[in-house]
PyMOL commands that place a pseudoatom at each C-alpha (Angstrom):
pseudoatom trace, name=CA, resn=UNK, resi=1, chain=A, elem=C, hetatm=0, pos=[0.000, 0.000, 0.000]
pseudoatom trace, name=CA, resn=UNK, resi=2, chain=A, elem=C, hetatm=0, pos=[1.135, 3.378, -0.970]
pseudoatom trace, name=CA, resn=UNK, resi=3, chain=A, elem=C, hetatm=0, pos=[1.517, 6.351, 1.758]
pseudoatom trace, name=CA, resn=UNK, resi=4, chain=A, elem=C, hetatm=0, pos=[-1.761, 8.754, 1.094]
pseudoatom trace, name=CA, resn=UNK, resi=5, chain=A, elem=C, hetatm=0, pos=[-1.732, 12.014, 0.138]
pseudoatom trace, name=CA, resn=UNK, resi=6, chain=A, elem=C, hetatm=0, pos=[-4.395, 13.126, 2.868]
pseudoatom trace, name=CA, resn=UNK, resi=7, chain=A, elem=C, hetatm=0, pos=[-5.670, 11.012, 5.667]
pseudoatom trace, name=CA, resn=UNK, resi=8, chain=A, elem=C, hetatm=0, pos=[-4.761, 9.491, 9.215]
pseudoatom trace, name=CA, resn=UNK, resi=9, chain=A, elem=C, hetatm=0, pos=[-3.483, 5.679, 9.469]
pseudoatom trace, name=CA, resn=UNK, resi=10, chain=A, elem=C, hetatm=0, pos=[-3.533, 3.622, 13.099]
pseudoatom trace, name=CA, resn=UNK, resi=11, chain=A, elem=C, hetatm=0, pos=[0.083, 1.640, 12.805]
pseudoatom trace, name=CA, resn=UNK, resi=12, chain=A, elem=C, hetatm=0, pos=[2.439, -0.138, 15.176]
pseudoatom trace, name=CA, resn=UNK, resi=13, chain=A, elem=C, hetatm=0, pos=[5.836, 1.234, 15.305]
pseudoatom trace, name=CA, resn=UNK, resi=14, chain=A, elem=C, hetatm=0, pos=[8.617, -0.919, 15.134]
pseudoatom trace, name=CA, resn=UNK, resi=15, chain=A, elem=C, hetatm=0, pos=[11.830, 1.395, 15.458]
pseudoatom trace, name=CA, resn=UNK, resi=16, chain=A, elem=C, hetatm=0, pos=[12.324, 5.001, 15.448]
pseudoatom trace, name=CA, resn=UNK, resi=17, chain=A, elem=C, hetatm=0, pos=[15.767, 6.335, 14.419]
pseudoatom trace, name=CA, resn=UNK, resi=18, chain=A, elem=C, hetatm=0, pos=[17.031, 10.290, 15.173]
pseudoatom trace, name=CA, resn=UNK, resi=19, chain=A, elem=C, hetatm=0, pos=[19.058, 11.898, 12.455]
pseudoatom trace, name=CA, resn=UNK, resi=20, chain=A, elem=C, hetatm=0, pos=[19.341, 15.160, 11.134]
pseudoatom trace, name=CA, resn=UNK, resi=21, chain=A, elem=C, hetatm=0, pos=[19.795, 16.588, 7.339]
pseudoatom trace, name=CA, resn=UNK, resi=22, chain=A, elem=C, hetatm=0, pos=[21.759, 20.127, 6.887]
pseudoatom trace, name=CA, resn=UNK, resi=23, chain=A, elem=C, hetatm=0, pos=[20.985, 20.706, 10.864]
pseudoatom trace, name=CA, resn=UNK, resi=24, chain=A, elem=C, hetatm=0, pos=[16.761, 19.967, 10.844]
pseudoatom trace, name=CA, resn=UNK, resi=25, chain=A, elem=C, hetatm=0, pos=[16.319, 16.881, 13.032]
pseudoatom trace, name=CA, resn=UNK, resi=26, chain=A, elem=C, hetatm=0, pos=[13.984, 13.950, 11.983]
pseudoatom trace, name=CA, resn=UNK, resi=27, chain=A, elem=C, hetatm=0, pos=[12.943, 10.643, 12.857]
pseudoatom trace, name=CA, resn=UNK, resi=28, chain=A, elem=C, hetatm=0, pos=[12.941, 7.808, 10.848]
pseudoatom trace, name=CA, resn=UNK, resi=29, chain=A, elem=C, hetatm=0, pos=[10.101, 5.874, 11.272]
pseudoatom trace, name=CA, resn=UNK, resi=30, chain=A, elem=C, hetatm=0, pos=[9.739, 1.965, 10.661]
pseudoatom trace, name=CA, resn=UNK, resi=31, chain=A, elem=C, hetatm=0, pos=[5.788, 1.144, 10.980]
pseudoatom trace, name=CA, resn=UNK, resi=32, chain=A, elem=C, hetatm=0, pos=[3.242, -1.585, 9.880]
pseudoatom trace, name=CA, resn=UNK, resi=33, chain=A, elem=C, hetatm=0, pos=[-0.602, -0.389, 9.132]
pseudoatom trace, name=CA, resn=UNK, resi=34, chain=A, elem=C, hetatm=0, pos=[-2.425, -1.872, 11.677]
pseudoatom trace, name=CA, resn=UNK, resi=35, chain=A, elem=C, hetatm=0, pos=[-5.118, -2.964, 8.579]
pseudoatom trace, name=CA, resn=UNK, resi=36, chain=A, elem=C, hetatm=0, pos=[-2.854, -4.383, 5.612]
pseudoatom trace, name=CA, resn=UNK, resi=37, chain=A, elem=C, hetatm=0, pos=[-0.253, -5.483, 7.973]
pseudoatom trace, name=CA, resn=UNK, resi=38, chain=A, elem=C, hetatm=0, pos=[2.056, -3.252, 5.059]
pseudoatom trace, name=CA, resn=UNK, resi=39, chain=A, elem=C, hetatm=0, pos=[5.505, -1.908, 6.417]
pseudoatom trace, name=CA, resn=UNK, resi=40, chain=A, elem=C, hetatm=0, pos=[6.577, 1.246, 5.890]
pseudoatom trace, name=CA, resn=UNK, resi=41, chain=A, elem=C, hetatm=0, pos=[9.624, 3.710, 6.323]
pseudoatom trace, name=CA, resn=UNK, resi=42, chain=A, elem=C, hetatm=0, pos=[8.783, 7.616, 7.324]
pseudoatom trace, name=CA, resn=UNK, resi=43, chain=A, elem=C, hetatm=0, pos=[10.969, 10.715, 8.014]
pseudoatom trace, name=CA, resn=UNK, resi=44, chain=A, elem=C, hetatm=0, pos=[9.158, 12.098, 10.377]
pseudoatom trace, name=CA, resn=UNK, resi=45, chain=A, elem=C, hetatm=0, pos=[10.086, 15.728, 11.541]
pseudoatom trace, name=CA, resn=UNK, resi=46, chain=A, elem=C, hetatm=0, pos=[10.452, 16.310, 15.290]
pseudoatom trace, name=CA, resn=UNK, resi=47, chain=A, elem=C, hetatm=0, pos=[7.903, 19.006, 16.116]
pseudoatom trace, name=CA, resn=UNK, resi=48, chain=A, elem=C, hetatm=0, pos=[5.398, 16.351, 14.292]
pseudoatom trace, name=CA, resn=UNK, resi=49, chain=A, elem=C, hetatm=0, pos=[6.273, 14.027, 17.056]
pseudoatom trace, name=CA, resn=UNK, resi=50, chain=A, elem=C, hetatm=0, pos=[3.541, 14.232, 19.978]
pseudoatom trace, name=CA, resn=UNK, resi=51, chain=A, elem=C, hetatm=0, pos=[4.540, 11.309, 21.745]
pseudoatom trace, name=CA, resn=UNK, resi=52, chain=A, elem=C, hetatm=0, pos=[7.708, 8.935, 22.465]
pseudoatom trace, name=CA, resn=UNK, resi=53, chain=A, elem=C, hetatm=0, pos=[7.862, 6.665, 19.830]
pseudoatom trace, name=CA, resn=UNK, resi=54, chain=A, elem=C, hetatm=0, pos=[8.453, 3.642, 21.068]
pseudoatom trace, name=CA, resn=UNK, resi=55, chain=A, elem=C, hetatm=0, pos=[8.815, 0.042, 19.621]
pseudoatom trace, name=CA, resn=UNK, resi=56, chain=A, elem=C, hetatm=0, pos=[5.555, -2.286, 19.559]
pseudoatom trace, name=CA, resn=UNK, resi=57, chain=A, elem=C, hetatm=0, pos=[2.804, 0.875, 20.390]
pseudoatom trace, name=CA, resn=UNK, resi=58, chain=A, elem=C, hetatm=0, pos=[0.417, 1.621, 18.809]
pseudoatom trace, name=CA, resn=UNK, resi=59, chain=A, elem=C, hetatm=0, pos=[0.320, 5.211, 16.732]
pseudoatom trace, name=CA, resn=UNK, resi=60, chain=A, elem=C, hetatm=0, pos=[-2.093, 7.877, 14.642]
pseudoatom trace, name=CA, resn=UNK, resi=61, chain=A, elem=C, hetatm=0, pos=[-0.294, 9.292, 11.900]
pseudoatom trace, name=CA, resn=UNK, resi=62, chain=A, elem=C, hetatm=0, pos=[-1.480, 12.134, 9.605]
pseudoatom trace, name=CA, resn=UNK, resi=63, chain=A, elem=C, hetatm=0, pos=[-0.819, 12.563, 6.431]
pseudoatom trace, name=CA, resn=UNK, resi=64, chain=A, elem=C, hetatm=0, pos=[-0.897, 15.648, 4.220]
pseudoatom trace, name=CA, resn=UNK, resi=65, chain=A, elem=C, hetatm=0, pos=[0.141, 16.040, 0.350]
pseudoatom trace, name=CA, resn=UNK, resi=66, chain=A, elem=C, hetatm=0, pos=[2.192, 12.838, 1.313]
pseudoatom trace, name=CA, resn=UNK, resi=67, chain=A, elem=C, hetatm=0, pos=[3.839, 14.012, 4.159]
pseudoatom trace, name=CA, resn=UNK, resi=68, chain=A, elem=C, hetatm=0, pos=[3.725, 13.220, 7.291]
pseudoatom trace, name=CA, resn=UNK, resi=69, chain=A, elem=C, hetatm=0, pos=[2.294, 16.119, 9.659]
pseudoatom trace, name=CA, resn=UNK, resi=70, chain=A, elem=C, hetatm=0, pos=[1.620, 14.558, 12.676]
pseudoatom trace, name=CA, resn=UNK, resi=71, chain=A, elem=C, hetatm=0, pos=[2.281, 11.319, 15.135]
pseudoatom trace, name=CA, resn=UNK, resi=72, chain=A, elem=C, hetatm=0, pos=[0.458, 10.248, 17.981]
pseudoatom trace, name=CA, resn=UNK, resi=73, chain=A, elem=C, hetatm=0, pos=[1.786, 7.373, 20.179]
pseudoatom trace, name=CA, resn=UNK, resi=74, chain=A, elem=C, hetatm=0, pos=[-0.699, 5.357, 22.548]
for i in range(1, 74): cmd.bond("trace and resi %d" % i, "trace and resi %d" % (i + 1))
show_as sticks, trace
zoom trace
């Protein structure tokens, strides 16, 4: 399954990575969608974050023009 251009998916994260690219600082997020059981790999940027991400919980994430805008843990 593709990542949508607008919407909000329920998925289990399985890792999230810190990193940064010319100084703004990220997250790289490895998920599965809780309904396809589909993994997928987000940069995520850290003001999106709402919540720890933490391994095996279960997350919101919104979606805008294909980019992720917002993550809710729990």
């Amino acid at each position: 399954m593709q990542l949508p251009m607008i919407g909000t998916w329920k998925v289990t994260v399985n890792g999230a990575r810190p990193f940064t690219i010319h100084g703004d600082q990220y997250f790289e997020v490895h998920m599965t969608h809780v309904e396809d059981r589909s993994d997928h790999l987000v940069r995520v940027p850290v003001h999106a974050v709402k919540s720890p991400l933490e391994p095996g919980k279960l997350a919101t994430v919104t979606f805008l023009m294909g980019q992720v805008t917002e993550v809710i843990a729990g």
